[in-house]
C-alpha positions as CSV (number, residue, x, y, z in Angstrom):
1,X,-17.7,22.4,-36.5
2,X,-17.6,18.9,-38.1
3,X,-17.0,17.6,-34.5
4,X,-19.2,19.2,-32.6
5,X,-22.2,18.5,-34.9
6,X,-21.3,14.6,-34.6
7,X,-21.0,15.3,-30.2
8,X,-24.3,17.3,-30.9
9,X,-26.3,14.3,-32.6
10,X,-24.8,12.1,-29.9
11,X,-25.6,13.6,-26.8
12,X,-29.7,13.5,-28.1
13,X,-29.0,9.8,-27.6
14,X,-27.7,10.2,-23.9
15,X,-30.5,9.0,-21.3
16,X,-32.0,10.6,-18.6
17,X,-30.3,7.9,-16.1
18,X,-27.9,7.8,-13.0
19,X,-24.3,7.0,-14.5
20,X,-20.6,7.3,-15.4
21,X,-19.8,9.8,-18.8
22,X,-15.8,9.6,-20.6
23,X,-14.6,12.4,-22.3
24,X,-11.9,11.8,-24.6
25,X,-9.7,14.4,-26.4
26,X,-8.7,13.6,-30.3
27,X,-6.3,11.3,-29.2
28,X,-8.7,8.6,-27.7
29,X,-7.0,9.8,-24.2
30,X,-9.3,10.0,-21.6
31,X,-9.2,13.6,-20.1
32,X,-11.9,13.7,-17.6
33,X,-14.4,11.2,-16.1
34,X,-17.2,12.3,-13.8
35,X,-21.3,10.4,-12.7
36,X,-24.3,12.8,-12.8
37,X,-28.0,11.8,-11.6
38,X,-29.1,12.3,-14.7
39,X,-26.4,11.7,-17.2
40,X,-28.6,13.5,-20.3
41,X,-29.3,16.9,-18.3
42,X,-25.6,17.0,-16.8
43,X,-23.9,16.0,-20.0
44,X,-25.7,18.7,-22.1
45,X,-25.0,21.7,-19.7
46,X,-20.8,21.1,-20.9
47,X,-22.0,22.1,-24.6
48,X,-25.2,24.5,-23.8
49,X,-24.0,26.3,-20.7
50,X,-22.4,30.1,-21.7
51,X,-21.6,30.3,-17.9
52,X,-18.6,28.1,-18.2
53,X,-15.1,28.7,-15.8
54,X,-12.1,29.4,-18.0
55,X,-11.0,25.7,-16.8
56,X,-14.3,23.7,-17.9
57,X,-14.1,25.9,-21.5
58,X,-10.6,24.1,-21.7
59,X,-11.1,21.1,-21.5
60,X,-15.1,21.3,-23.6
61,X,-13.1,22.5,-26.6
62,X,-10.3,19.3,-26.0
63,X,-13.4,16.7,-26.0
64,X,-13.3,14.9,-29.4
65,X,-15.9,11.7,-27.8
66,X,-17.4,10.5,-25.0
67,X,-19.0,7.4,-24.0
68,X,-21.2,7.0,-20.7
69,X,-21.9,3.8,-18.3
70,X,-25.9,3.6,-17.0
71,X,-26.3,2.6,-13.3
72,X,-29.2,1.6,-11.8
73,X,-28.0,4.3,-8.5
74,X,-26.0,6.9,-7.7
75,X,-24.3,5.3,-5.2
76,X,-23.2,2.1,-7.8
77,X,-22.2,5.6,-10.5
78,X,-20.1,6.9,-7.2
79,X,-17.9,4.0,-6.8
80,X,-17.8,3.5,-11.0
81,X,-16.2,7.1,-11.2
82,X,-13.8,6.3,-8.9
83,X,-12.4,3.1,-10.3
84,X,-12.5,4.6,-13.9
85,X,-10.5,7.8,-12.5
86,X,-7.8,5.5,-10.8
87,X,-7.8,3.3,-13.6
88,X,-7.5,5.8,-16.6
89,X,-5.7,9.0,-14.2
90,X,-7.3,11.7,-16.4
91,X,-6.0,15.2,-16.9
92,X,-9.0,17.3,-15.7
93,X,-9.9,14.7,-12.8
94,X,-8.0,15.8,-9.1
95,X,-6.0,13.2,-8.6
96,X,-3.1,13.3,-5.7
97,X,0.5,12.5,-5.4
98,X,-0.1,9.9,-3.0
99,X,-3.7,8.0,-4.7
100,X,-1.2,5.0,-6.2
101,X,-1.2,1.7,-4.5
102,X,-1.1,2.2,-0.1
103,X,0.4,-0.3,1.5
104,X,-1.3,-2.4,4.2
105,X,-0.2,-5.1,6.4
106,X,-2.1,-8.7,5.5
107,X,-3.1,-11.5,7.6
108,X,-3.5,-14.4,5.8
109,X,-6.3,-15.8,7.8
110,X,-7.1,-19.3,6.0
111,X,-3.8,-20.1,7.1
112,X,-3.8,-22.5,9.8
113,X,-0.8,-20.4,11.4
114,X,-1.1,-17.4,9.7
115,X,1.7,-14.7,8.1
116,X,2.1,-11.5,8.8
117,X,3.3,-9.3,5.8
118,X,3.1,-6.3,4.0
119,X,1.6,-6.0,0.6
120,X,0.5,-3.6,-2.0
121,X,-2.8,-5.8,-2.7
122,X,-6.2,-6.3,-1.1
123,X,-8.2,-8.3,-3.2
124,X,-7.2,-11.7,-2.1
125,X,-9.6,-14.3,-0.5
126,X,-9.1,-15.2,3.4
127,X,-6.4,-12.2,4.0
128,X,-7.2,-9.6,6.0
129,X,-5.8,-6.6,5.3
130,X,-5.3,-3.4,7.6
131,X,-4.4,-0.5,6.2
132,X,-3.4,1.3,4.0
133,X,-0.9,3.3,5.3
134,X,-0.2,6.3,4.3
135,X,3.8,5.4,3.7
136,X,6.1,2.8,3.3
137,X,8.0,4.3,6.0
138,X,4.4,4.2,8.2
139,X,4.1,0.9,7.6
140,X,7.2,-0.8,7.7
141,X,7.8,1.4,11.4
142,X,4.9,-0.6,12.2
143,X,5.8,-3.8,11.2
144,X,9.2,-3.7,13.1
145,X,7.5,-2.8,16.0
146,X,4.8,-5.8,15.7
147,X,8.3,-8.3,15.2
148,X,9.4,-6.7,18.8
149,X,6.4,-7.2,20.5
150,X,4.8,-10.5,18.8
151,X,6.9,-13.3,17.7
152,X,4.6,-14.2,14.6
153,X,6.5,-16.3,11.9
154,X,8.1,-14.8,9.0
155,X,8.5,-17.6,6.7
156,X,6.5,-16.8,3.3
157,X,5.0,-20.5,2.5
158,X,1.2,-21.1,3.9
159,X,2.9,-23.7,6.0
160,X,5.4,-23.1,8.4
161,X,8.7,-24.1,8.4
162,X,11.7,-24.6,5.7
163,X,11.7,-27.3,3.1
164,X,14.4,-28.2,5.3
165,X,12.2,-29.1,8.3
166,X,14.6,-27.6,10.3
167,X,13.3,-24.2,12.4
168,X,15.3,-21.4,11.7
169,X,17.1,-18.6,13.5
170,X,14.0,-17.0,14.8
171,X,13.1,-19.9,16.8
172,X,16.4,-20.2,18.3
173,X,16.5,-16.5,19.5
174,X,13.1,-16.9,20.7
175,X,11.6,-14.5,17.4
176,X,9.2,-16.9,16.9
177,X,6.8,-19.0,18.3
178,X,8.0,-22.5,16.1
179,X,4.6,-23.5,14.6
180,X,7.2,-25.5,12.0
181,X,8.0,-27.9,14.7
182,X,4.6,-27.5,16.9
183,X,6.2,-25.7,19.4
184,X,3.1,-24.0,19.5
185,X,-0.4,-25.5,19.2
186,X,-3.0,-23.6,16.4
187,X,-5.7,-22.2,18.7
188,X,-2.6,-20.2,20.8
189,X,-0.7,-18.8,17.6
190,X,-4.1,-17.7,16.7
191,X,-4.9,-15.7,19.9
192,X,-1.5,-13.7,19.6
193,X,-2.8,-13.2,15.9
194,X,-6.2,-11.9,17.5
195,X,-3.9,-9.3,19.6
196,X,-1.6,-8.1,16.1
197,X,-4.5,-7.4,15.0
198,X,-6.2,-5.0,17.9
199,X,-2.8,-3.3,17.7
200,X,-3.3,-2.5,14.1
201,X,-6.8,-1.4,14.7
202,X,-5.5,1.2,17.6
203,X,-6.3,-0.6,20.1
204,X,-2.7,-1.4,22.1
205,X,-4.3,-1.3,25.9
206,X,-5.5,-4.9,25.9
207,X,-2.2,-6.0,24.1
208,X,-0.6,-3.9,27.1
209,X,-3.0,-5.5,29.6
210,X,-1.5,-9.0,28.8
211,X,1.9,-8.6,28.5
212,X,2.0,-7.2,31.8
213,X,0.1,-9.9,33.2
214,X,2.2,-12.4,31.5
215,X,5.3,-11.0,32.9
216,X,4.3,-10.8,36.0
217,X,3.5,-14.9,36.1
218,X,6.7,-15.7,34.5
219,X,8.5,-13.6,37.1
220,X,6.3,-15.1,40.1
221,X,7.7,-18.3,38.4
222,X,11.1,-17.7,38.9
223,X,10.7,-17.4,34.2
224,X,13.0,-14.5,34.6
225,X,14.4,-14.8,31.3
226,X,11.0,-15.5,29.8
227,X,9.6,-12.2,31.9
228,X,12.5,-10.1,30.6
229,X,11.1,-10.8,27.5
230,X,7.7,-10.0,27.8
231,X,9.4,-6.8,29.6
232,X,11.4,-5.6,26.3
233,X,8.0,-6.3,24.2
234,X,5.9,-4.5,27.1
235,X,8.3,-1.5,26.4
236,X,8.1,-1.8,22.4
237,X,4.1,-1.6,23.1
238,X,3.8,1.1,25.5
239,X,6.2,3.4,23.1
240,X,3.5,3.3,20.6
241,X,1.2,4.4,23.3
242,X,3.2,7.3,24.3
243,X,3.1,8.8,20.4
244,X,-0.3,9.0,20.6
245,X,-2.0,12.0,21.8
246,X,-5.1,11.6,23.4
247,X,-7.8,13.9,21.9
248,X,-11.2,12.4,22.5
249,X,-12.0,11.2,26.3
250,X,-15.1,9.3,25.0
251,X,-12.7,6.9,23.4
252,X,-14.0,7.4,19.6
253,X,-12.9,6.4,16.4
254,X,-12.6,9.2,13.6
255,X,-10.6,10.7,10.8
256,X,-10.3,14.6,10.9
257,X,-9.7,16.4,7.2
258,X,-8.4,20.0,6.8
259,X,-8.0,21.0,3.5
260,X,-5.7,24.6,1.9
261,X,-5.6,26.0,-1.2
262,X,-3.1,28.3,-2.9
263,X,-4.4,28.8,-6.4
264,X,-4.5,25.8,-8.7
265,X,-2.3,23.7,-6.0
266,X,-3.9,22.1,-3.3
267,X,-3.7,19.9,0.0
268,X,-5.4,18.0,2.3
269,X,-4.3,16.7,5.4
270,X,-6.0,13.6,7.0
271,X,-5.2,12.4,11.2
272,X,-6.6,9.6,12.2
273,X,-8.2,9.1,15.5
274,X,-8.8,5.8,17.4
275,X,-9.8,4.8,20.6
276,X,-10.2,8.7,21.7
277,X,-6.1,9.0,20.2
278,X,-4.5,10.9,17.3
279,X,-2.2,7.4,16.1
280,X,-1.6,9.1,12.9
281,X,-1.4,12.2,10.4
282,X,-0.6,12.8,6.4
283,X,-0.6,15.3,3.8
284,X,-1.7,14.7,0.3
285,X,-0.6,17.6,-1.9
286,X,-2.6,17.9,-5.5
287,X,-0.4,16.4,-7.8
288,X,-3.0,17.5,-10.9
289,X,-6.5,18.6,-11.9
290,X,-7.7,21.4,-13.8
291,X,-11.3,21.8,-12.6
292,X,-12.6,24.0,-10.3
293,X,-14.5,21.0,-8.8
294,X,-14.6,20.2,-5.0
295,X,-10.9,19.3,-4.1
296,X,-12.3,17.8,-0.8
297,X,-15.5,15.8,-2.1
298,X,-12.6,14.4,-4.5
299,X,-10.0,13.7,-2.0
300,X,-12.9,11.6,-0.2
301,X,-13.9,9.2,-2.7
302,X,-10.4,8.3,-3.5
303,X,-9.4,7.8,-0.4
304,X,-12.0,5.9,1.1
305,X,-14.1,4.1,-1.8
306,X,-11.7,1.4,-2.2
307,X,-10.3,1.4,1.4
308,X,-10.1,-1.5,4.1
309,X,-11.1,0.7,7.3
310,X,-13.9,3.5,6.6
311,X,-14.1,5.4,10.4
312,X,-17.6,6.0,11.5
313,X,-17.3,9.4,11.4
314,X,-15.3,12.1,9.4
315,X,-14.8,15.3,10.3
316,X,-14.6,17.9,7.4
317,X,-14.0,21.8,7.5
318,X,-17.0,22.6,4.7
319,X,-19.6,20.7,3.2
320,X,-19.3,18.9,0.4
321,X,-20.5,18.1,-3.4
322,X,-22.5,15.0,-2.8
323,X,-22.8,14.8,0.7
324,X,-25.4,12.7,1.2
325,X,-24.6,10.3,-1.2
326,X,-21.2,10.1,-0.1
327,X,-22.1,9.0,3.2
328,X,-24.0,6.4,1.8
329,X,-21.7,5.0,-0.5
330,X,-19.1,4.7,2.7
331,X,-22.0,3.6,4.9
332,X,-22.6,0.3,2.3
333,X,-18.9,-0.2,2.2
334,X,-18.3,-0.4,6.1
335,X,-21.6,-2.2,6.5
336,X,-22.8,0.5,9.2
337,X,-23.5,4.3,9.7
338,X,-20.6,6.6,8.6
339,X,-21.0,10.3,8.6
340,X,-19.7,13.4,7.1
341,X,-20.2,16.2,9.6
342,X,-18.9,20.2,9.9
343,X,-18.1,20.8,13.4
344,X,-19.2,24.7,14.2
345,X,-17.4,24.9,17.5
346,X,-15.7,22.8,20.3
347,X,-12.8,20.4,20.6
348,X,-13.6,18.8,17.2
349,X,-13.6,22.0,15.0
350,X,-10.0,22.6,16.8
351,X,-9.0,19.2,15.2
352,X,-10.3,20.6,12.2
353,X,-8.2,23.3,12.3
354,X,-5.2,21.9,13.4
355,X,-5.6,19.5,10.3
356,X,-6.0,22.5,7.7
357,X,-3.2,24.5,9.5
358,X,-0.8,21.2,8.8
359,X,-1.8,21.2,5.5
360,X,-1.4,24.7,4.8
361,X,2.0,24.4,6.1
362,X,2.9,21.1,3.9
363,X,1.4,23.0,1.0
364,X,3.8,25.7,1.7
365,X,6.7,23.0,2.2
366,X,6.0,21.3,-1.2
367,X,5.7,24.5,-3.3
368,X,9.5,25.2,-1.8
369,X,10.3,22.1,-2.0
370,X,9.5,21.8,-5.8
371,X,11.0,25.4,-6.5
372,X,14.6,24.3,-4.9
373,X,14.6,21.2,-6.7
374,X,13.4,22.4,-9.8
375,X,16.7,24.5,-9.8
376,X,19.2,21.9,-9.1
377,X,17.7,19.6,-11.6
378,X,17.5,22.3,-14.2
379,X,21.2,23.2,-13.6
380,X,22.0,19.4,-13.8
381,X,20.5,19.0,-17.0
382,X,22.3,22.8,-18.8
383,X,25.8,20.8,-17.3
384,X,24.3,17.3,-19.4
385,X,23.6,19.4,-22.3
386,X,27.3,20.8,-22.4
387,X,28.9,17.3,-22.0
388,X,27.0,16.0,-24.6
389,X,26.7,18.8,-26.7
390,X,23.0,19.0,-27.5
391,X,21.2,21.8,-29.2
392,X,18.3,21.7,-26.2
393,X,17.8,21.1,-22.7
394,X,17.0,17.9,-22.5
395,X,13.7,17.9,-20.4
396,X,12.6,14.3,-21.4
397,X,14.9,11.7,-21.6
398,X,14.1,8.1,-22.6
399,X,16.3,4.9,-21.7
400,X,16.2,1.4,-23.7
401,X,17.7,-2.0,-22.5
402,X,17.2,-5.4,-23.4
403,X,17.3,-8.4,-21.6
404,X,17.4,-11.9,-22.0
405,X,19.4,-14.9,-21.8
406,X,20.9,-16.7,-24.6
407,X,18.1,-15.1,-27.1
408,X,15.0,-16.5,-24.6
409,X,11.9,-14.9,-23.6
410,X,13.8,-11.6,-24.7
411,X,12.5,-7.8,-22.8
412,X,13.2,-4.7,-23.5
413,X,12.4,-1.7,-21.4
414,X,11.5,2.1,-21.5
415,X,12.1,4.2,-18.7
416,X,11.5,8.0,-19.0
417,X,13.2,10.7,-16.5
418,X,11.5,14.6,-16.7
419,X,13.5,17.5,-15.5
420,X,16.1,14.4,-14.4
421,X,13.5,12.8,-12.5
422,X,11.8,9.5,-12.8
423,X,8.1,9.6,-14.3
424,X,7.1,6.4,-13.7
425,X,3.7,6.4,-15.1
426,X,5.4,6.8,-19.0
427,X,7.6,3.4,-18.0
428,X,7.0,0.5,-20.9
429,X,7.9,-2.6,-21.5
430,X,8.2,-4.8,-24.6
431,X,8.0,-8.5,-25.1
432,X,10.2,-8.6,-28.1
433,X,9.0,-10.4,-31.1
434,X,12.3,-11.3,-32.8
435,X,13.1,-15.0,-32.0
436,X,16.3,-16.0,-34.5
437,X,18.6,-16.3,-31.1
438,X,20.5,-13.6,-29.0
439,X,20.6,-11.2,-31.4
440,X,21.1,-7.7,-29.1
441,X,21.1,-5.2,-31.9
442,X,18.0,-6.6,-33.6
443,X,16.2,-6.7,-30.5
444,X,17.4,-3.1,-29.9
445,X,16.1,-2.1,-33.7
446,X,12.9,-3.7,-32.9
447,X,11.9,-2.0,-29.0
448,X,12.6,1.3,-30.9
449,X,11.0,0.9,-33.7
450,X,8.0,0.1,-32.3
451,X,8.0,2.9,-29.8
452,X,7.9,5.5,-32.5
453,X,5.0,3.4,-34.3
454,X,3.3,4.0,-31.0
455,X,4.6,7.9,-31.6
456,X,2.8,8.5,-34.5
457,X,-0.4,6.0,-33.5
458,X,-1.1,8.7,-30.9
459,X,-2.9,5.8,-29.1
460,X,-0.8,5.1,-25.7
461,X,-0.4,8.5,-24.0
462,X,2.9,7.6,-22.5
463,X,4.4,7.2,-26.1
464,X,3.2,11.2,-27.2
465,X,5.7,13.1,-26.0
466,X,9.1,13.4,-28.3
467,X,11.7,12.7,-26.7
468,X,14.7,15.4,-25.9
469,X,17.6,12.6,-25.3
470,X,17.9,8.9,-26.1
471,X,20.0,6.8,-24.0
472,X,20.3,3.0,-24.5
473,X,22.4,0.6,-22.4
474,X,25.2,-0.6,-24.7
475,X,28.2,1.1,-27.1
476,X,28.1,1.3,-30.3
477,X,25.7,-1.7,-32.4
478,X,23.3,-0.7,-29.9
479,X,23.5,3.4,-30.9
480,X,23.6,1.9,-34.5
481,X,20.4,0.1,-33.9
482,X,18.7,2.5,-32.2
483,X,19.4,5.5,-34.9
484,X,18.8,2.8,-37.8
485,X,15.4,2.5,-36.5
486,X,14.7,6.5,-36.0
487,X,16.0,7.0,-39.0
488,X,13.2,4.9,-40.5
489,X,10.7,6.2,-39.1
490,X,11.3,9.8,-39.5
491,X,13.2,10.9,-36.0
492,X,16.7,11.0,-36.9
493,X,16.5,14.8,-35.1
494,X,16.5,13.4,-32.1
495,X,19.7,12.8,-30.2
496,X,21.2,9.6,-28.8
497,X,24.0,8.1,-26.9
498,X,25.2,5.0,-25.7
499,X,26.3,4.4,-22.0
500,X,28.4,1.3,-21.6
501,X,28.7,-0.5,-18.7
502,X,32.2,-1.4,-18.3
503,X,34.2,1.9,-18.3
504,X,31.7,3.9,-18.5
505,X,31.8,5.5,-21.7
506,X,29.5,7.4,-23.8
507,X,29.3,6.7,-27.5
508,X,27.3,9.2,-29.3
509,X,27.4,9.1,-33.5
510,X,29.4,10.8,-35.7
511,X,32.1,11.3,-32.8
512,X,35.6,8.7,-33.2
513,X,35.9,8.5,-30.2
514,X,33.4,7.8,-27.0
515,X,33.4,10.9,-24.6
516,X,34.8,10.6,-21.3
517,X,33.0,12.2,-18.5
518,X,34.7,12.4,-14.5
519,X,33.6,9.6,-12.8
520,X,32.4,12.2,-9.9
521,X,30.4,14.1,-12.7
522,X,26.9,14.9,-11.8
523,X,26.1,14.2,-15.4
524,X,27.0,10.8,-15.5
525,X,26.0,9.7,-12.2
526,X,22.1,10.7,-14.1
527,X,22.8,9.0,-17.0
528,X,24.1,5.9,-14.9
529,X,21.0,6.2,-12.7
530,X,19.0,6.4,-15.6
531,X,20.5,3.4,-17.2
532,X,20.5,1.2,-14.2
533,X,16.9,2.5,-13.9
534,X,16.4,0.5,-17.1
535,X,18.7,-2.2,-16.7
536,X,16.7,-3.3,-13.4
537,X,12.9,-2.7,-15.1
538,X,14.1,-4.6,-18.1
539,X,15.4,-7.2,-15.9
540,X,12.1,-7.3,-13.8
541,X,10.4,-8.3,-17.3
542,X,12.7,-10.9,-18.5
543,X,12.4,-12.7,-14.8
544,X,8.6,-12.3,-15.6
545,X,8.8,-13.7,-18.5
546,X,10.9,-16.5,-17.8
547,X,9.4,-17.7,-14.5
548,X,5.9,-17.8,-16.2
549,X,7.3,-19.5,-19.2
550,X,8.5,-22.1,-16.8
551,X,5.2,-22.5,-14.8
552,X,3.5,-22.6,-17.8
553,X,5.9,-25.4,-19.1
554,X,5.5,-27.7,-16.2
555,X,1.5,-26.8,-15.8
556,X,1.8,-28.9,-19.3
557,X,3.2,-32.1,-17.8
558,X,-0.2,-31.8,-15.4
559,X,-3.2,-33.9,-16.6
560,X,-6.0,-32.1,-17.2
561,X,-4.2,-28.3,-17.1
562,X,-4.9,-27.2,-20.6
563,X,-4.9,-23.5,-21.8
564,X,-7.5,-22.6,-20.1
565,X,-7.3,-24.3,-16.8
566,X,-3.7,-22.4,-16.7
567,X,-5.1,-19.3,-18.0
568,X,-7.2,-19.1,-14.6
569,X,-4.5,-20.2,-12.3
570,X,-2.6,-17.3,-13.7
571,X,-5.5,-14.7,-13.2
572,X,-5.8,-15.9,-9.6
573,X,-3.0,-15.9,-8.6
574,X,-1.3,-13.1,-10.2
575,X,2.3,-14.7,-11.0
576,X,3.4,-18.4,-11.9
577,X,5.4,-18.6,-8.5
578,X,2.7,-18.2,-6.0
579,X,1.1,-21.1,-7.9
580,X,4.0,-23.1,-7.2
581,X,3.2,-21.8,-3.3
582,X,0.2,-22.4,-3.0
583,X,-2.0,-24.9,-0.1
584,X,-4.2,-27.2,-1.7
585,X,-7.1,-24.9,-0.2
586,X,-6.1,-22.2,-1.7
587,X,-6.1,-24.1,-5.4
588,X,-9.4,-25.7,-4.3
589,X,-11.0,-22.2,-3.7
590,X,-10.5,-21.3,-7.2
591,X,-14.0,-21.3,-9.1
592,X,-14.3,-23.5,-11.8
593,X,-11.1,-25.5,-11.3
594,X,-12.3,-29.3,-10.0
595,X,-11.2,-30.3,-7.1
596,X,-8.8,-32.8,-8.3
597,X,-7.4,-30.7,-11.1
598,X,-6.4,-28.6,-7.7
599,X,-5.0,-31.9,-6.2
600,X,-2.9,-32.7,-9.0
601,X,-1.7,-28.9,-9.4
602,X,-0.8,-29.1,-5.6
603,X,0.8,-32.7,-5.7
604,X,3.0,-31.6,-8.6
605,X,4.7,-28.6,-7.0
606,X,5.0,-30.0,-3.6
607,X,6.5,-33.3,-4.2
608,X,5.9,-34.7,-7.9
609,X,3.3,-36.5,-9.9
């Protein structure tokens, strides 16, 4: 009553203003983020409206605080919500199995040959990025098939070639063009990129157009071995045009969504249209979300607000919460008219169709799927139980490794596996404070102490669950260090192991001797995948670590580079080894760093002071 009295007094503060409102359950977890027009009127009808669904009652009686962002639009409270929801991932917000980070392919355009790559990013300056795809699998299919039909170079500095000055392999077998040795001038290298990137836009038929033509020169030539080559790329090209099914004769580009719904799971399936062809469909099965809000107004802002290529036009089976200001939200994005509309009848509300039948039937594939495995995993983890002989099935199981070499820039790691499979969003890491040398229990004592401070803080929600199973990576000072430290603090109920490396034994306490499962054992090829799991994160850290340490080390020896200078190299860049990588443009584009401080920076790492 206490509580609600306090939210009560608050919300009388609340404006009458377009905006972004938190809730937060008594944890200081965020559990549901949402904008309103008026964030007084649509905050107040939570506590005030009897009429509540079952699911909104839920999560009113979870919300301990809130906090709320004014805008000066809707629009600017439209792409606020968004961001906060990927950002914080709250409970009662829909959110889908596939929202994480898409892949795209980049172009780095300031380059004066420029790479072709994939990345996980889009943020950086003078890259253009295509995308995202809607798997790695998509994308990477994609990226082998650009490599057969353009020979772009693969190298990863912004200037071609090896330190060596030598061209590599690619050259020789005529992979790439050999900008390293100017075996190709700028302005051509740039027109192939020009083609790469009408490909990636959907657009193959003038990519198709040239090759043909350029084959038939070489052959009129007497080129034949240069024609047989742009024969096998002509092939590679046309391939991709044979996948794609023509469904528009007026040559259009639009997405198509169809959406199904089997009780408190969801899908929604999105096909992609360009040029008048279907290049490309995906389903995107509700991974979470306990409102009964609009799946498919949801599904649109995460998908599109913070996307590289917004379509013109989207077809949809229903209309949608927010309609209007949807469109305008995507319309500011793409710099031009995009609209939502509901086909009634015609080719277009077949699309429609056919994309709610496919996700209907990978609804119906996932909810299978998730049963089958659900029973293997289950059985898996009764057999791990047995072998280890522990009073409950362990659901959650948490892994600890440290890493570090010689005692420096020490990391430790927490992985978690659920029902024996990896939940990645709960993965931690540590930098460890303890610096008296390589000291492997101590730094083992210390990564598990502080996980259960962060237990009974309640603050981080990926330390709140208890644990069913402790695994760390070691024998027997690192089980001693680990129940040492639970002990301590009060969790000396939960079991633990060691899993050691060498003959694979596990040491668990109060047993003489380590047990000895079958190397073929189901249970130990989890706990070795689990330990591996954190082996490789923790090692991922240390690297991290080091490398920066390094930069940061040898930023030092650079007149001028104090903290702060290296603090915003850092934030640009994102990691001390693309600052070692970096063209003297691309330190010179960095705000507030002088141009000669970039000089010096780039005269350092490419050849000394």
């Amino acid at each position: 009553m206490e509580n609600r009295s306090r939210l009560a007094e608050q919300l009388k503060r609340v404006p009458a203003s377009p905006g972004v409102y938190i809730y937060r359950d008594s944890n200081g977890r965020v559990i549901y983020v949402g904008k309103a027009k008026s964030l007084k009127n649509r905050m107040r009808s939570y506590f005030h409206n009897g009429d509540l669904s079952p699911k909104t009652r839920a999560l009113v009686e979870k919300i301990a605080d809130f906090e709320f962002y004014v805008t000066n639009t809707e629009v600017e409270a439209l792409v606020l919500e968004c961001n906060l929801i990927k950002k914080y991932r709250p409970t009662y917000n829909v959110s889908y199995r596939d929202d994480k980070s898409y892949p795209y392919i980049a172009i780095t355009k300031q380059d004066d040959y420029p790479r072709v790559m994939i990345t996980r990013e889009h943020h950086r300056k003078g890259v253009k990025y295509l995308g995202p795809y809607t798997s790695v699998q998509a994308v990477r299919e994609t990226f082998d098939t650009l490599r057969r039909i353009f020979p772009f170079r693969t190298c990863k500095r912004s200037q071609p070639g090896r330190s060596t000055g030598s061209p590599c392999l690619n050259y020789h077998i005529k992979r790439c063009l050999g900008p390293c040795v100017e075996a190709v001038s700028r302005d051509e290298y740039r027109k192939m990129i020009d083609k790469i990137e009408l490909f990636l836009e959907g657009k193959p038929e003038p990519v198709i157009d040239q090759l043909e033509t350029e084959m038939r020169e070489a052959a009129s030539n007497l080129e034949f071995e240069q024609a047989a080559r742009f024969r096998d790329r002509l092939e590679a090209a046309k391939l991709v045009l044979q996948k794609q099914r023509i469904v528009s004769d007026t040559g259009e580009d639009f997405d198509i969504l169809g959406i199904s719904i089997n009780g408190s799971i969801g899908c929604v399936n999105l096909s992609t249209v360009r040029d008048g062809k279907l290049i490309g469909s995906k389903s995107f099965v509700l991974d979470r979300g306990e409102l009964n809000e609009d799946i498919l107004s949801s599904f649109i802002k995460q998908n599109y607000i913070s996307s590289t290529s917004i379509p013109p036009l989207i077809l949809i089976p229903k209309a949608v919460e927010d309609h209007n200001l949807i469109e305008e939200a995507l319309s500011s994005l793409r710099g031009a008219k995009v609209l939502l509309k509901v086909p009634q009848r015609g080719n277009k509300r077949e699309l429609v169709d056919m994309a709610s039948a496919n996700a209907r039937y990978a609804l119906n594939m996932s909810l299978i799927k998730h049963s089958w495995e659900q029973e293997v995993y289950n059985l898996l983890l009764e057999d791990l139980a047995l072998a280890l002989g522990l009073p409950n099935l362990p659901i959650r199981i948490e892994c600890f490794d440290i890493s570090n070499i010689q005692g420096r820039n020490p990391a430790g790691s927490m992985v978690v596996f659920k029902y024996g499979r990896p939940l990645k969003s709960d993965y931690r890491k540590f930098k460890i404070k303890y610096n008296a040398g390589a000291n492997d229990y101590a730094m083992m004592y210390e990564v598990i102490s502080r996980r259960f401070d962060h237990y009974i803080s309640k603050l981080d929600p990926s330390f709140s669950s208890k644990p069913c199973l402790i695994i760390v990576d070691g024998g027997k000072p690192q089980v001693s260090a680990a129940l040492s430290a639970m002990k301590e603090k009060g969790f000396s109920d939960i079991p633990v192991v060691g899993l050691a490396k060498k003959e694979e034994e596990i040491y668990k306490p109060g047993l003489p001797d380590p047990i000895k499962l079958d190397r073929g054992s189901k249970s130990l090829k989890l706990m070795q995948r689990i330990r591996d799991e954190a082996h490789r994160f923790a090692i991922s850290y240390h690297r991290s670590l080091r490398d920066k340490a390094m930069v940061e080390s040898t930023l030092d020896k650079i007149p001028g580079v104090g903290d702060k200078r290296k603090h915003m190299l850092l934030k640009h860049f994102g990691s001390p080894a693309a600052i070692a990588r970096a063209s003297l443009e691309e330190l010179k584009s960095i705000p507030g760093l002088p141009a000669i401080i970039a000089e010096r920076v780039h005269r350092y790492y490419q050849g000394g002071m």
